[in-house]
C-alpha positions in Angstrom: 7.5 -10.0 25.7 9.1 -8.6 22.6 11.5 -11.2 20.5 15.1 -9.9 20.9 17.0 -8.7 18.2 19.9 -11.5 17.9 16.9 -14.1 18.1 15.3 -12.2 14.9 18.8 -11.9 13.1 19.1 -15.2 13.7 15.9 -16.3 12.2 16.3 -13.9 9.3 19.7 -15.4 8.3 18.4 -19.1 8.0 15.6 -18.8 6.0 16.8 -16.0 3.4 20.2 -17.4 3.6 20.3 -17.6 -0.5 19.4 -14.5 -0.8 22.2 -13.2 1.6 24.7 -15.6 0.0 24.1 -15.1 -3.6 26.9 -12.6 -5.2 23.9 -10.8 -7.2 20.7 -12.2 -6.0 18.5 -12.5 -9.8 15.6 -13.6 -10.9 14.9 -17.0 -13.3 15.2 -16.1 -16.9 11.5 -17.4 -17.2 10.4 -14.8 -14.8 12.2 -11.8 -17.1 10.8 -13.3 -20.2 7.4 -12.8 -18.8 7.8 -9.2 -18.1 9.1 -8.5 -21.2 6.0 -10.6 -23.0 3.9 -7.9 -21.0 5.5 -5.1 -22.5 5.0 -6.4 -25.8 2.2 -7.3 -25.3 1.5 -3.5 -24.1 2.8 -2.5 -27.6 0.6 -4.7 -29.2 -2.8 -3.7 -27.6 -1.7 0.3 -27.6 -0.3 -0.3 -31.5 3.2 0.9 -30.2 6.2 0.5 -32.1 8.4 0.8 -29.2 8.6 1.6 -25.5 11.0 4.0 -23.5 11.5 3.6 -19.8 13.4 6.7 -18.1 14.7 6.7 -14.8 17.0 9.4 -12.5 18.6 9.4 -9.8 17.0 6.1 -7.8 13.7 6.8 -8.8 11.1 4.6 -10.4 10.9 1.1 -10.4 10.4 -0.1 -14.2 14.2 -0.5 -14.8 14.9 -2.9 -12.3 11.8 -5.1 -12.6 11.9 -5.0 -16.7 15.9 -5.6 -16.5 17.9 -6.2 -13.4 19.9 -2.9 -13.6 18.5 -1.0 -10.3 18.4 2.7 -11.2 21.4 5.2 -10.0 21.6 8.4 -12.1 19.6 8.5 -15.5 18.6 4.9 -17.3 17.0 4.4 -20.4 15.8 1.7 -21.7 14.6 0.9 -25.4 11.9 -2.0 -26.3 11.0 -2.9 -29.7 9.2 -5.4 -30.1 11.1 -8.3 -31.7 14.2 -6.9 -31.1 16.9 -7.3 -27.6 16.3 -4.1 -25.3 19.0 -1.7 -25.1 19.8 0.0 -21.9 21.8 3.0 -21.8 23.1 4.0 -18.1 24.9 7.2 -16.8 27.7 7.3 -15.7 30.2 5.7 -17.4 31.9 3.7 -14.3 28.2 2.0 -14.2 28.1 0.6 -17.2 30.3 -2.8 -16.2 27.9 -3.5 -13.0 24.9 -2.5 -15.1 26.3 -4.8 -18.5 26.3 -7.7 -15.3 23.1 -7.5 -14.1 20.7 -6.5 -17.3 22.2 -9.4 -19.1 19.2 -9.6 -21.2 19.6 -6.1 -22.6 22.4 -4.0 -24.6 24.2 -2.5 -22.3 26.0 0.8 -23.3 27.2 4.1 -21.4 24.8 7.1 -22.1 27.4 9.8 -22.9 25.7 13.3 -23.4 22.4 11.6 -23.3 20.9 8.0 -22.8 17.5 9.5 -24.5 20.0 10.9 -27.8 21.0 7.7 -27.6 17.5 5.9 -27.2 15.8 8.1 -30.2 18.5 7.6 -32.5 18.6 3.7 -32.4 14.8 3.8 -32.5 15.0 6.2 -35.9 17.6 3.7 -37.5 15.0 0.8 -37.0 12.2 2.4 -37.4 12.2 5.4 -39.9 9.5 7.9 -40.0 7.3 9.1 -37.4 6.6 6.2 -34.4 3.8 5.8 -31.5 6.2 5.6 -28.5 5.0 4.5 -24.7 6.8 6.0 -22.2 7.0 4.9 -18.7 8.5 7.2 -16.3 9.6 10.7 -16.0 11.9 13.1 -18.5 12.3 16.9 -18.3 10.8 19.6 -20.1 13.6 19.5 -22.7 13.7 15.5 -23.1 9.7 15.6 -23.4 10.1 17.6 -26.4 12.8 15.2 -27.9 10.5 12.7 -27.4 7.9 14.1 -29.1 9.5 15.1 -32.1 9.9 11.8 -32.8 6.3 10.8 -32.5 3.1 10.6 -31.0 3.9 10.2 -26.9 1.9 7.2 -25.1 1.9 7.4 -21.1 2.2 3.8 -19.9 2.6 4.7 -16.3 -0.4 3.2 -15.3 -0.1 0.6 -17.8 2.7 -0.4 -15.9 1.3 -0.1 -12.0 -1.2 -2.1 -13.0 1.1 -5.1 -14.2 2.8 -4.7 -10.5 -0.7 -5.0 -8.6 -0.6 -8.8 -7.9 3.1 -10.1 -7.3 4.7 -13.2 -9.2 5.6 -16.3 -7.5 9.4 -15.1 -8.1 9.0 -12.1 -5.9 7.6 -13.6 -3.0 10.7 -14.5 -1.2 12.4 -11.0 -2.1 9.4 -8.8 -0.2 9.7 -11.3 2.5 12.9 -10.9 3.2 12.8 -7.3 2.8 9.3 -7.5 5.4 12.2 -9.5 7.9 14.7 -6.6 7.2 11.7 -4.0 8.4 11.6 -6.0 11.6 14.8 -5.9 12.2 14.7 -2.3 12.1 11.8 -2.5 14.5 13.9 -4.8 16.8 16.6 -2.7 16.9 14.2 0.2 17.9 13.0 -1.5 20.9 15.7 -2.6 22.1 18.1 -0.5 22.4 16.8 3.4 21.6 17.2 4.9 25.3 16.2 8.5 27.0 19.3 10.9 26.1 19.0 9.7 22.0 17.7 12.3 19.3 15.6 10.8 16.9 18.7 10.9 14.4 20.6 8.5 16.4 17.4 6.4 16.9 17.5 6.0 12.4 20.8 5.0 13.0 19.3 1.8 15.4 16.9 1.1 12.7 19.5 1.2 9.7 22.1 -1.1 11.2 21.1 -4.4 11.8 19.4 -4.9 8.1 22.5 -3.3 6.4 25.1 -5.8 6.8 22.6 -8.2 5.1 22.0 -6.5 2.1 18.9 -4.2 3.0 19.2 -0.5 2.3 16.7 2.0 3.9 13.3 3.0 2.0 12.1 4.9 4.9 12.3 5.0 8.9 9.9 7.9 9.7 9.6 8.4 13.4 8.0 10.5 15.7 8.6 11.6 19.5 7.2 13.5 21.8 5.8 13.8 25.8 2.3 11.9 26.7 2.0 14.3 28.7 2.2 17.0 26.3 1.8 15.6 23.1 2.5 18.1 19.8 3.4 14.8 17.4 0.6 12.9 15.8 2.0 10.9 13.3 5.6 9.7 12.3 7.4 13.0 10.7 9.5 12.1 7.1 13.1 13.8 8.6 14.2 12.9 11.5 15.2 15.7 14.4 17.6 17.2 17.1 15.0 16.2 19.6 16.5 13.8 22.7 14.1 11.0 24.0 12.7 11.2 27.1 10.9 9.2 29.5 7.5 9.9 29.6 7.6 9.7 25.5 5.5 8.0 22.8 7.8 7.2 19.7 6.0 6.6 17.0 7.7 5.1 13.7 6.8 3.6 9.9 9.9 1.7 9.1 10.8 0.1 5.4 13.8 -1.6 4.8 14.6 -2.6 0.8 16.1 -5.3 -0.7 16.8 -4.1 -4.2 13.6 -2.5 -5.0 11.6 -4.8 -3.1 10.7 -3.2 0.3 8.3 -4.0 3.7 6.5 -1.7 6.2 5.7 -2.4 9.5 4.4 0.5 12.2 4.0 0.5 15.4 4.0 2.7 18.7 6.0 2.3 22.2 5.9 4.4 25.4 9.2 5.1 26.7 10.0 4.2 30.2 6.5 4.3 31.7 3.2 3.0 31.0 1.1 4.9 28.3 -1.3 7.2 30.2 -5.1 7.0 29.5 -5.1 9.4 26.1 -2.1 7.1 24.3 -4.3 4.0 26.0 -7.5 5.3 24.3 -5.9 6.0 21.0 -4.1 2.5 20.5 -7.2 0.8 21.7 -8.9 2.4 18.9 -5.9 1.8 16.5 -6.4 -1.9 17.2 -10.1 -2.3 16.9 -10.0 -0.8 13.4 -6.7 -2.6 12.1 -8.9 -5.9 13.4 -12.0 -4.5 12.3 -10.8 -3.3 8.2 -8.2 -6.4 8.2 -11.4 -8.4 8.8 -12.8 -7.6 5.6 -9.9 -8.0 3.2 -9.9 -10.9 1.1 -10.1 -11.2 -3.0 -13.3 -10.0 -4.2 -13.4 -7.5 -1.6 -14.0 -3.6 -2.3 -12.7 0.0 -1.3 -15.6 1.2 0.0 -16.1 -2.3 2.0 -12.4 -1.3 3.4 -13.6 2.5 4.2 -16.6 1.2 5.9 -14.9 -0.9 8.2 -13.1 1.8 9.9 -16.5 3.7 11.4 -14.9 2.7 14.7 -12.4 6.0 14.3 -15.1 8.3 14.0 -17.1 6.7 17.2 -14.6 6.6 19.3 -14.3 11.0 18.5 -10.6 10.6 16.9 -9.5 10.9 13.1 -6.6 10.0 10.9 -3.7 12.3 9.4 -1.7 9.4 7.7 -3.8 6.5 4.7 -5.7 3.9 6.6 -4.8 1.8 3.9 -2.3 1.7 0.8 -1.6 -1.1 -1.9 1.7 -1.6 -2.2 4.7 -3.5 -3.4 6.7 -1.9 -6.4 4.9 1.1 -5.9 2.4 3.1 -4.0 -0.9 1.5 -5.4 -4.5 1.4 -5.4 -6.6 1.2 -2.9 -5.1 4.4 -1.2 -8.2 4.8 1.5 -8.5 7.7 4.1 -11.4 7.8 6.7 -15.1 9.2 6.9 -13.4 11.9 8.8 -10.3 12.5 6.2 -11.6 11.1 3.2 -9.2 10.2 0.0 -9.1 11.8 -3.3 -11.1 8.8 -4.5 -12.5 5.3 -3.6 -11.5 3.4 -6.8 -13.9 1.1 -8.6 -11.8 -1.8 -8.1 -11.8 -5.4 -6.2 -9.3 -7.2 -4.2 -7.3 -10.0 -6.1 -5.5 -12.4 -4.4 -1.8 -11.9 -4.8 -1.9 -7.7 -4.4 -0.1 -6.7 -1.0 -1.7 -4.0 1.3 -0.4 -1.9 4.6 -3.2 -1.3 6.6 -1.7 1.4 9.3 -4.3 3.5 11.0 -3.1 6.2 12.7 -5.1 7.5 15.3 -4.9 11.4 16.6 -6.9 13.6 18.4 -9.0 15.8 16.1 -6.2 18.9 17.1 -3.8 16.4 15.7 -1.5 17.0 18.2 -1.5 13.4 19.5 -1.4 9.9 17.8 -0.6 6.5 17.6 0.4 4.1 14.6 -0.2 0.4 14.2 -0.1 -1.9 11.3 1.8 -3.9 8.7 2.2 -5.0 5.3 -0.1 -8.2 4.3 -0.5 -10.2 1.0 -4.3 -10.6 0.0 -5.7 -14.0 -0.3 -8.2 -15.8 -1.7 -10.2 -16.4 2.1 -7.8 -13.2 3.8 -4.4 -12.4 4.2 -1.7 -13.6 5.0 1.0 -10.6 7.7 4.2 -10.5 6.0 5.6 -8.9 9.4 6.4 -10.9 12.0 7.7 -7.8 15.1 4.4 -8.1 17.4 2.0 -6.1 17.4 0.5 -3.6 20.8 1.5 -0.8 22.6 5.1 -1.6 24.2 6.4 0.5 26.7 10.8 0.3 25.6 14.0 2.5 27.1 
């Protein structure tokens, strides 16, 4: 029996109640000081003598995390060390909000350009040629600014590697946002019905998270006959297409609070009773979320993680989507395919208590023209992990 959706809300609303209640939900002053420490200490180690983070149009997550101020259109932000940041924000109407929320930065409006801006602040305390980090993304045309100013340092994966294991402080946010993504999951099962396209069914994930705050990451979902299947894994746009009975759906939902966000996957039959293909594929999804979940715990490996999932390639099936992602303020290391659809890499790296994973595999048929999805976002301890999603897992039949 699935929980209902007014029994979740319900739930959701008493334990992140601070959260919801808070005008501007922010993080302890303690907790910004020590990201800022790690970016000078960044400077220190690289022998920087300042940092740019650039940011457009709700992309990127160093702005938020480094000040408050969660990206809109471009943001730039200026560290040198032993001196306040400055932030410079487009467009001008977001520079009161931004001034609010970055309070422990110099908050100004970008004009013509929040990187003229940067540069020419940086000159007047610094003279001469500089060694700058940068962490984010510019165009063609600011890259050259950039480097006319000095030697160029990419920190990018400087900085996903300070986001790897989460802080204390952030706990409660990813949890909440994890709650949201059930919601949204809820929602789903509940009340998507045969006659709905697959637009209408975002709509059902969106609403019941939005009124508390959450906004939508992602809802990718999937449809299509059991019977007839042409849909192996949860498509990124949503279509025209109506539900039917006789259906698997098949979604990846993330609702985000701020730039904190959760993930939770799963797969229902709609109206009827999976038939034996969509049986065989979520047994097999099962077996290997228990088998590779089984394994993770600090200390553990990739290639431990990879090995774990042999149970795809027994059963005669393969994956299209990762069987596992870090996650979290980014997409991160360990991103692990299969034997059969093998990653780009298996990184050289070890499990650390306090990183969060999804493990999700998503089982097709080697024509890929059916699958199943299953699996959830988790936070790696020292002995295992710990789910951050709560919406049940198995194979549900809904509508």
């Amino acid at each position: 029996m699935l929980p209902t959706l007014a029994s979740l809300t319900a739930t959701v609303e008493a334990e992140f109640a601070a959260l919801i209640d808070a005008e501007y939900p922010r993080f302890s002053a303690e907790e910004m000081a020590r990201r800022r420490k790690r970016f000078d200490d960044l400077c220190e180690a690289q022998g920087l003598d300042a940092i740019i983070v650039a940011h457009a149009q709700k992309a990127g997550t160093t702005t938020f995390w480094l000040t408050g101020w969660p990206t809109t259109a471009d943001a730039v932000t200026l560290l040198v060390p032993g001196r306040p940041m400055k932030l410079w924000v487009q467009h001008v109407n977001h520079q009161p909000l931004a001034a609010k929320l970055a309070d422990t930065c110099e908050v100004e409006w970008g004009g013509k350009s929040g990187l003229g801006h940067a540069l020419a602040a940086l000159a007047s305390d610094k003279p001469g040629a500089k060694r700058i980090g940068l962490v984010g993304s510019l165009s063609a045309s600011q890259h050259a600014s950039l480097a006319a100013a000095g030697t160029v340092v990419d920190l990018n994966a400087a900085y996903s590697k300070m986001r790897y294991v989460k802080s204390a402080e952030e706990m409660p946010w990813f949890r909440f946002a994890a709650a949201m993504s059930d919601l949204g999951a809820a929602s789903l099962a509940e009340r998507a019905k045969p006659g709905m396209t697959e637009k209408e069914l975002g709509a059902l994930v969106e609403a019941p998270y939005v009124r508390l705050g959450g906004t939508n990451a992602l809802h990718y979902i999937g449809t299509t006959p059991m019977a007839d299947p042409s849909v192996g894994v949860p498509r990124q746009f949503p279509s025209s297409r109506r539900l039917a009975v006789g259906d698997a759906l098949v979604c990846e939902i993330s609702a985000q609070f701020w730039d904190h966000s959760g993930q939770v996957l799963r797969t229902f039959a709609v109206g009827t009773e999976p038939n034996a293909l969509y049986r065989e594929l979520h047994a097999c999804a099962d077996a290997v979320f228990d088998a590779v979940t089984a394994k993770v715990r600090a200390g553990t490996t990739p290639a431990e993680l990879v090995a774990a999932s042999h149970g795809i390639e027994d059963a005669g099936f393969t994956i299209i989507d990762d069987l596992v992602h870090g996650y979290g303020g980014g997409y991160f290391p360990p991103i692990l395919g299969c034997a059969s659809r093998p990653s780009a890499n298996v990184p050289d790296m070890k499990l650390e208590a306090g990183m969060m994973l999804v493990v999700q595999p998503n089982i097709v048929t080697r024509d890929r023209r059916a699958g199943v999805q299953t699996g959830h976002l988790m936070l790696v301890t020292e002995t295992g992990f710990e789910p951050l999603q709560r919406f049940p897992r198995g194979f549900h039949v809904i509508g």
